[in-house]
N, C-alpha and C positions, 0 to 999 in steps of 0.2 A: 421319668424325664419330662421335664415340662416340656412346650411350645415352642415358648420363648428360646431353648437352652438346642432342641430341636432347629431352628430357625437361625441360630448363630452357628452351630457346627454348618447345616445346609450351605451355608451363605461363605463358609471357610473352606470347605469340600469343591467348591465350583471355583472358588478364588483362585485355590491352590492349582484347577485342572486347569482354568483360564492361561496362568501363568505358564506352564506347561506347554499348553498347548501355543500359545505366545512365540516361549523359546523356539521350539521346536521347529515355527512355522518361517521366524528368523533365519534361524540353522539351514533349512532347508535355503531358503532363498541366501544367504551368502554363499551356501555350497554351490549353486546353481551357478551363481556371477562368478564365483575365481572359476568354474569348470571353462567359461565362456572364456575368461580372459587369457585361461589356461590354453587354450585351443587357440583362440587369434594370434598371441604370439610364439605359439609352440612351445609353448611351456611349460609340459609337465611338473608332476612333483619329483624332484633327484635330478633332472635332466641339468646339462649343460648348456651355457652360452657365451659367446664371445662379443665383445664390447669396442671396436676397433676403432681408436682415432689417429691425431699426425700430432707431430710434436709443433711447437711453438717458435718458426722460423726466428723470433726475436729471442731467442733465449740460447744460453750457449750451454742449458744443462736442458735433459730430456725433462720436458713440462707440458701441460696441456693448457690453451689459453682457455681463462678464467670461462668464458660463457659455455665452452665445449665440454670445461670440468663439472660446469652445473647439470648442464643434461645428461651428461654420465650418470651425475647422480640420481638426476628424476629416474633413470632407466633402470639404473641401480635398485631401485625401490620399487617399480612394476616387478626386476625380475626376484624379490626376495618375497614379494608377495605372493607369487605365483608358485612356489618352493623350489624353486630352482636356485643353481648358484655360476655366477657370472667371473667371467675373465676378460680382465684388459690386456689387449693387445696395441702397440704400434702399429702401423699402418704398412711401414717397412721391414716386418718381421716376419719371417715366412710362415702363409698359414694355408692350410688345407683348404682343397675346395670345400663348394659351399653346397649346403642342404642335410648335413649329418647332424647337425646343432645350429640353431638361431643365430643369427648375427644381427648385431642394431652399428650400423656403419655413420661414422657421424663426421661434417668435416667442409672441408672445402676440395672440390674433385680437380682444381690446377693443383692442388699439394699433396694430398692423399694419394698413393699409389692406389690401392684395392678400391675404392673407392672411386678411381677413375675406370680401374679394369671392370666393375660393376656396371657402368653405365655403358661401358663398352658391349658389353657381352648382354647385359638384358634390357636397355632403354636403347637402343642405337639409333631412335629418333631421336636423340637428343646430345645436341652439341655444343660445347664449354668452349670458350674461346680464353685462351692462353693468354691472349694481351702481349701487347709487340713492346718492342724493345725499351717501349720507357713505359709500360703497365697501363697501357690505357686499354677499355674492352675488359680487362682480365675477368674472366669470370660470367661475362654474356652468358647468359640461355641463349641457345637459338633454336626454339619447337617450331615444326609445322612451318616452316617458312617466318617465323617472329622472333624479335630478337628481344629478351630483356636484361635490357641493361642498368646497371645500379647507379642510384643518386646518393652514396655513402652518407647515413644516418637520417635519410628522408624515405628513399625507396630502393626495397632490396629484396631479392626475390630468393625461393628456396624449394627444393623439390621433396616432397614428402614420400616415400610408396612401402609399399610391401609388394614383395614377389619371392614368386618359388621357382627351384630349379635345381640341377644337380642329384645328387644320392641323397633318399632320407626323406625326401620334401617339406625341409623344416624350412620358415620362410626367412628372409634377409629382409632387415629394415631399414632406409635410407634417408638418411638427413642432409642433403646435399647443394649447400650457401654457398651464397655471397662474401659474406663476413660470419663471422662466430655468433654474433647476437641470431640470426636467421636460424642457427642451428639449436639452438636452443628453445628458439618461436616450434619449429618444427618437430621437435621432440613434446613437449609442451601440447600443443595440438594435439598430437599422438594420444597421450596419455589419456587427456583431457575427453577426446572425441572418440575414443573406442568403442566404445558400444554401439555407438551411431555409425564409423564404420565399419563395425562386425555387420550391423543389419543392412547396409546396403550395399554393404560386396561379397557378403558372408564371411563365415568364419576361418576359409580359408582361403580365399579371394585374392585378388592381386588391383592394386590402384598405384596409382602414379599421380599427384595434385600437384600443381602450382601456387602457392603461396606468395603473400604478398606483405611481408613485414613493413610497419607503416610509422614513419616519426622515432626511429630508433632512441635518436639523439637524447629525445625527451620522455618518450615508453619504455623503454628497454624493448625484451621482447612480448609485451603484454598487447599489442595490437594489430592482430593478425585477420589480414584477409586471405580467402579463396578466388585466386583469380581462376584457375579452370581445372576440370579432369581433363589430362591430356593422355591418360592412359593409355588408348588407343595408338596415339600418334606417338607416344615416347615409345612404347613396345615394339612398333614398325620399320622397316629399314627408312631409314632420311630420306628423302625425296631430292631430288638436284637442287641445289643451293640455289636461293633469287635474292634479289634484293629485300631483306628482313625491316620491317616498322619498327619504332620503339612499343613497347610494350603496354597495357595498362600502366 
């Protein structure tokens, strides 16, 4: 065997292990990242979740409005990656407490029943204002003593969190707007900033953000700020109401 014939198989031999070892090394790190994203949103592989929103006050047939149906779907698609498999529920349908299976809660909490009882029960620093008799206010934040209130398609605000609680400790995720395009900014973010926040609240962590959907009219939900972690203060009992600012 010549050199030359020596020096072509060598050079085939290492290509081939290179390659290999390539895969492998691939393999390894996408394993690593679904285990990651498997565990931030309690997601095993087989496990269950439920998917809960409100129906479409304008509609006289049970439907979901357009931007709530889109972030179903981003969500739809975290949870088929993660191998689990996902259920929609109404909002007004009765369902089990929470923490045996994941929930990704998505909506507006004046309309959403479960969705108001969440914020009842684990943010009770934070309060949604109903809007009086001809709908003005509807939908106020009032954190901390501040109040934000929405400029419909200019400025609109949305609360993002993960939190645990109940049997199970699988966590509950909340997307809870203004308007529909908000909940979709907030799901979106979700998806978008996970890893970012797996590493800063860990992997099983509980946050609560303030969002700041910006120019709806003419963004959609593509331009989203962080106005504050209000974690703290939304987790805490309310403090006595005072007179609330408008908001950023």
């Amino acid at each position: 065997m010549t050199d030359t014939v020596q020096d072509v198989i060598a050079s085939g031999a290492a290509l081939v292990v290179g390659l290999v070892l390539g895969w492998a090394v691939r393999s390894a790190v996408h394993r690593r990242g679904r285990a990651r994203r498997q565990r931030f949103f309690g997601l095993p592989d087989g496990s269950e979740c439920v998917l809960v929103t409100h129906r479409d006050s304008a509609s006289a047939h049970w439907s979901i409005p357009r931007h709530d149906a889109l972030a179903l779907l981003g969500l739809a698609s975290v949870v088929e990656g993660c191998g689990a498999h996902p259920e929609i529920a109404p909002h007004d349908t009765g369902l089990q407490g929470f923490g045996a299976r994941t929930e990704f809660c998505v909506g507006d909490p004046t309309a959403h029943r479960r969705l108001a009882a969440h914020l009842a029960s684990l943010l009770p620093g934070v309060r949604v204002h109903p809007g009086d008799e001809a709908g003005a206010d509807r939908g106020t934040f009032t954190i901390g003593g501040t109040a934000y209130r929405m400029e419909p398609g200019a400025v609109e605000y949305v609360l993002l969190a993960r939190l645990t609680g109940g049997e199970g400790g699988r966590p509950v995720f909340l997307a809870a707007g203004q308007r529909p395009v908000t909940h979709r900014a907030a799901v979106r973010h979700l998806v978008r900033n996970q890893a970012r926040l797996a590493r800063k609240y860990g992997p099983d962590g509980t946050f609560c953000l303030l969002l700041k959907v910006v120019n709806s009219q003419a963004y959609g939900p593509d331009v989203v700020e962080l106005v504050a972690d209000v974690s703290r203060t939304a987790t805490s009992t309310a403090p006595p109401s005072r007179r609330a600012g408008k908001g950023d």
